[in-house]
C-alpha positions as CSV (number, residue, x, y, z in Angstrom):
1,X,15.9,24.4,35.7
2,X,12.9,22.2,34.3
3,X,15.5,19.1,33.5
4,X,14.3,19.1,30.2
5,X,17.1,17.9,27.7
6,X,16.7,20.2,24.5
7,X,18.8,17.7,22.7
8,X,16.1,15.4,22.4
9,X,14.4,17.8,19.7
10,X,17.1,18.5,17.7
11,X,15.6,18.8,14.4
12,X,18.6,17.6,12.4
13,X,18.4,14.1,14.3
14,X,18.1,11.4,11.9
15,X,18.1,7.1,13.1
16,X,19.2,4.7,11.1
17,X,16.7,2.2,9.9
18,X,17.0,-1.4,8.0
19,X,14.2,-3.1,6.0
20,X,13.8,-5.2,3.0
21,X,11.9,-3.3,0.5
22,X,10.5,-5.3,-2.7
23,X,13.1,-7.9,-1.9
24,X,15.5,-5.5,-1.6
25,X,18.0,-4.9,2.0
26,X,18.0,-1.0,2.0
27,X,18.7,1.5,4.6
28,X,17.9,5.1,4.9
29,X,18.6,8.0,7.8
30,X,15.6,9.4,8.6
31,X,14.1,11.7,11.1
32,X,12.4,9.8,14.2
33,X,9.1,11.4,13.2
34,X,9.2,10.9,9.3
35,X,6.7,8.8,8.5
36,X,7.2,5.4,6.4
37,X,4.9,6.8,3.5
38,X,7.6,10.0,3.1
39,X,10.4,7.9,3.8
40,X,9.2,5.5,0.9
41,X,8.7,8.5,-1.7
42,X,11.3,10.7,-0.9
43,X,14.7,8.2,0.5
44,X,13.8,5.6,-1.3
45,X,12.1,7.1,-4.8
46,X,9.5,4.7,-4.9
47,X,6.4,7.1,-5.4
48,X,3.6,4.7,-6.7
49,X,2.4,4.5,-2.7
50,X,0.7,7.9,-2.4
51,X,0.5,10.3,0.4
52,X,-3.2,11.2,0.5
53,X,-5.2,12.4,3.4
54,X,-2.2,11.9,5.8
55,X,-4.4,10.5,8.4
56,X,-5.2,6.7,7.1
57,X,-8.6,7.7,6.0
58,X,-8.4,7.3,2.3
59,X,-6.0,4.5,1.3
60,X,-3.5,5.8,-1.3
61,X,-0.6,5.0,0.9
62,X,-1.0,1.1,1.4
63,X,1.6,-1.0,1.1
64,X,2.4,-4.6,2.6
65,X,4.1,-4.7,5.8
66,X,5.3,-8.4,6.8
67,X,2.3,-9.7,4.5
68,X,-0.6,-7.0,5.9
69,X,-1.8,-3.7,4.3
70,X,-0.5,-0.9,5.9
71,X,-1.1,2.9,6.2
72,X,2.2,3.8,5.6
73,X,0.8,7.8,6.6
74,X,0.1,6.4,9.9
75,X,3.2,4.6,10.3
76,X,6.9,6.3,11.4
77,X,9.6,4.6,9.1
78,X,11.5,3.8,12.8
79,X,8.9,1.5,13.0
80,X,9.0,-0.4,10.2
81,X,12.7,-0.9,10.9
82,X,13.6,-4.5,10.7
83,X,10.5,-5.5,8.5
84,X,9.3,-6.9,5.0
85,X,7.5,-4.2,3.2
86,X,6.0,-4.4,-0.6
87,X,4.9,-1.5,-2.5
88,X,2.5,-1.3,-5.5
89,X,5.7,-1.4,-7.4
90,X,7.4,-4.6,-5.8
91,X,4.1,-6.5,-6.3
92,X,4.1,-5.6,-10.2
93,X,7.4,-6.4,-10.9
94,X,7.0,-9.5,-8.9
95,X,3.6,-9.9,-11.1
96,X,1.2,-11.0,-8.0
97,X,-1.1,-8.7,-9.3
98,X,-0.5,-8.9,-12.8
99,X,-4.4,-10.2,-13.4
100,X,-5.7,-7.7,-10.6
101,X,-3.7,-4.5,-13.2
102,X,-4.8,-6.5,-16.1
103,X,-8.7,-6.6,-14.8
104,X,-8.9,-3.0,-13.5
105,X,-7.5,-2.0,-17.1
106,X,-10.1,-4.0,-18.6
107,X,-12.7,-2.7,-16.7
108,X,-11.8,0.8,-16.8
109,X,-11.7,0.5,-13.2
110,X,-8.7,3.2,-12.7
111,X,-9.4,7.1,-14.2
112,X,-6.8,9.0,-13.0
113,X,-4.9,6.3,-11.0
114,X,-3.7,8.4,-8.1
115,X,-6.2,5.5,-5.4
116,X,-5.3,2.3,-7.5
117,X,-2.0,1.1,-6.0
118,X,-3.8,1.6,-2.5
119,X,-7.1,-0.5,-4.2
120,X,-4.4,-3.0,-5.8
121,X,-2.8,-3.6,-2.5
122,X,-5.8,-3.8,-1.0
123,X,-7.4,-6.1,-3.5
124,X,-4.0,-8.5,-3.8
125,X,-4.5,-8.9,0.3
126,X,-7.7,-9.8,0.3
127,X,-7.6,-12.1,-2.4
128,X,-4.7,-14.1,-0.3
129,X,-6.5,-14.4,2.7
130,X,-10.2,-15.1,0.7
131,X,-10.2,-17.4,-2.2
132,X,-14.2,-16.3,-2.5
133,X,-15.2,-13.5,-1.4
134,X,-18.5,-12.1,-1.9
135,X,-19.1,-8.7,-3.4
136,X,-20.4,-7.4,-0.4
137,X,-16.7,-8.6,1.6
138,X,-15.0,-6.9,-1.4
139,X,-16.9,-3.9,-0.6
140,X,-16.6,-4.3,3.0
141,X,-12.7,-4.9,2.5
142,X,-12.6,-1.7,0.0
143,X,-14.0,0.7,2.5
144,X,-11.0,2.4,3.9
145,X,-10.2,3.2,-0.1
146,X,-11.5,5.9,-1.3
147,X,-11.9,6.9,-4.9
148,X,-13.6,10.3,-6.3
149,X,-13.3,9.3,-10.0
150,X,-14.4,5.8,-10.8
151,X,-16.8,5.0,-8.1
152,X,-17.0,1.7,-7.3
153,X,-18.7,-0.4,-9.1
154,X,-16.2,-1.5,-12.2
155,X,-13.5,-1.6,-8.7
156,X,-15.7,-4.5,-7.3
157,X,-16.1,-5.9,-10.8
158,X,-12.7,-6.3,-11.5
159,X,-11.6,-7.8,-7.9
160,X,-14.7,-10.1,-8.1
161,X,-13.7,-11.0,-12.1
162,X,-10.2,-11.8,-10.6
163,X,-11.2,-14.1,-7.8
164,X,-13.3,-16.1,-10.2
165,X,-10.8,-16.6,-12.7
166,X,-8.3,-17.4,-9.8
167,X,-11.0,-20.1,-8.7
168,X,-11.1,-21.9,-11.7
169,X,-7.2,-21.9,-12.3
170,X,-6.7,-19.5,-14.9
171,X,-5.8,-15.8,-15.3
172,X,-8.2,-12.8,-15.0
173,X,-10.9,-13.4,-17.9
């Protein structure tokens, strides 16, 4: 007998787990290995946050854990239990990045949107922690994103228009 408990991979195994989602208390059952992107799409329905590459390369999974951008691919939901997450759609219906959306739309800095919330979330931490950053720190900061349709350019535009605008007290111009 190896003393190895077969119980402890039962597939059907789920944990309970507690955050506060978009301002929102919700708890889900989920498996010990499911990771916080899935739980996010499939438990909780909110499918803005994108499951891309699955291994936190290209960015389409961000979302805001306790205030800090997050691979949510990288992440199991039983860690997360306890915290303070925002999604792309928490932060637009709480509008703090209502001039980032309104920028990237102006700019035509979104094709066919499946990287933007990751860029959005990316952008919208950023600008809190860097009232004015240079284009080169909003490239540096945009470099786990990755987008195949835009490039990058109108991306950095847009983040840099924001940050400007933000600077001098008004909106996105």
């Amino acid at each position: 007998m190896s003393g190895f408990d077969e119980t402890l991979d039962d597939p059907d195994e789920t944990v309970r787990v507690r955050f506060v989602v978009n301002g929102r208390k919700v708890a889900c059952e989920v498996a010990p290995r499911e990771t916080l992107v899935d739980c996010l799409r499939s438990a909780l329905e909110l499918t803005g946050t994108h499951a891309g590459c699955e291994m936190g390369a290209c960015g389409a999974c961000l979302v805001q854990l306790d205030g800090r951008a997050v691979h949510s691919c990288l992440m199991f939901a039983v860690q997360a239990d306890g915290a303070k997450i925002e999604t792309i759609e928490g932060l637009t219906e709480s509008g703090a990045i209502a001039d980032l959306q309104a920028e990237f739309h102006r700019r035509n800095a979104l094709q066919c949107g499946f990287c933007t919330p990751g860029m959005l979330v990316n952008a919208h931490e950023l600008l809190s922690q860097v009232a004015r950053p240079s284009r080169d720190e909003i490239r540096d900061a945009l470099s786990g994103n990755y987008c195949r349709c835009t490039g990058y350019e109108a991306i950095v535009d847009a983040i840099d228009a924001v940050a400007k605008a933000r600077r001098e007290g008004g909106g996105a111009t």
